[in-house]
C-alpha positions as CSV (number, residue, x, y, z in Angstrom):
1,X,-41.6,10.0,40.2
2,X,-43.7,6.9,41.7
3,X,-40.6,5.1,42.8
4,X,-41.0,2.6,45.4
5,X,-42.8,-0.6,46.0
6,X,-45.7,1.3,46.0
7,X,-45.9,2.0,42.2
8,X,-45.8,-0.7,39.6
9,X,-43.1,1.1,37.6
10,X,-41.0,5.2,37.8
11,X,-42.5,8.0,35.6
12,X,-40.3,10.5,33.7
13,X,-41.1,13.7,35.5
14,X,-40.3,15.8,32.2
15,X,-43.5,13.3,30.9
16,X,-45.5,14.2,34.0
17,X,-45.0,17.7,33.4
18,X,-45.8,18.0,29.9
19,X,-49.2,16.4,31.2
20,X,-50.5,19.0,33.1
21,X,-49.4,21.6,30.6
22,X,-51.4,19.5,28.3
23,X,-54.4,19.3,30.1
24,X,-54.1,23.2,30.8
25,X,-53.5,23.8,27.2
26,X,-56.9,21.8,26.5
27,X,-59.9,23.3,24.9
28,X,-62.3,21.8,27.2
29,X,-62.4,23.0,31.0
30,X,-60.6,20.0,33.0
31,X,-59.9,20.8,36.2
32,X,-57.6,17.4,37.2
33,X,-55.6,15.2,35.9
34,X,-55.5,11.2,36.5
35,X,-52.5,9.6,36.3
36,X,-53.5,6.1,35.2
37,X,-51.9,2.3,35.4
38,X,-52.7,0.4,32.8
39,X,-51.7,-3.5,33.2
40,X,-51.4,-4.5,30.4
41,X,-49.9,-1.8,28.4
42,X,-47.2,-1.7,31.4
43,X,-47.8,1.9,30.7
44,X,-48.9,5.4,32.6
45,X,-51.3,7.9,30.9
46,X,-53.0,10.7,32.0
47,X,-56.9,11.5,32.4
48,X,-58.4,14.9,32.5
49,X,-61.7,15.5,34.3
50,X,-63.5,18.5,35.1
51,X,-65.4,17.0,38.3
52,X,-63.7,16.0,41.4
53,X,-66.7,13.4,41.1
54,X,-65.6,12.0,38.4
55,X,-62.3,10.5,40.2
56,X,-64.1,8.2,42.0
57,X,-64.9,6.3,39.2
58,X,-61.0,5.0,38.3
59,X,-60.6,2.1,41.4
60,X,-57.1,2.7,43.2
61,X,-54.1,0.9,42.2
62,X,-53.7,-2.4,44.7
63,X,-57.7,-2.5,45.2
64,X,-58.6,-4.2,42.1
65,X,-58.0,-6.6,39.3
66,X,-58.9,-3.9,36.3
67,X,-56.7,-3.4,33.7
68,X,-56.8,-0.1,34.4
69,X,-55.9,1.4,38.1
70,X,-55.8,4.9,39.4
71,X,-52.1,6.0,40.4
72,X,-52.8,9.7,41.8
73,X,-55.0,12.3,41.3
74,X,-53.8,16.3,40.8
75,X,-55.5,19.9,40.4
76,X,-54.3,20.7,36.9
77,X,-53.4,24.3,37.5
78,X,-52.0,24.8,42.0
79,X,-50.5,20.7,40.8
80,X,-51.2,19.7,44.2
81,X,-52.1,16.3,44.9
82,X,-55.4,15.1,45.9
83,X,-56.3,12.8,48.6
């Protein structure tokens, strides 16, 4: 998944997965799940929030020169993409 000049780099969708079961499996009440760039790791990793607020405060892959970049955004439990 995130193949394409779009995305910096694929992710293993067994990974991505095991992401929102983790998130689900969480003791705290998340309600998304972040998938995250981060630049200099050359890495993905998940954030769970629990406000769709809270998204806003990652900047978009391509739209800034922070480390970190937000890839995607998901509803942990229908999985459905946001925005």
């Amino acid at each position: 998944m995130f193949e394409g000049s779009d995305y910096p780099k694929s992710l293993d969708e067994d990974l991505f997965d095991s992401w929102f079961e983790k998130g689900r499996a969480s003791l705290m009440p998340y309600t998304y799940m972040l998938i995250i760039w981060d630049e200099l790791e050359n890495e993905y990793f998940p954030v769970y929030v629990e406000q769709r607020s809270e998204i806003q405060s990652y900047e978009k892959y391509g739209s800034t020169p922070e480390r970190q970049s937000l890839i995607a955004a998901y509803d942990l439990y229908s999985e459905s993409r946001m925005g």
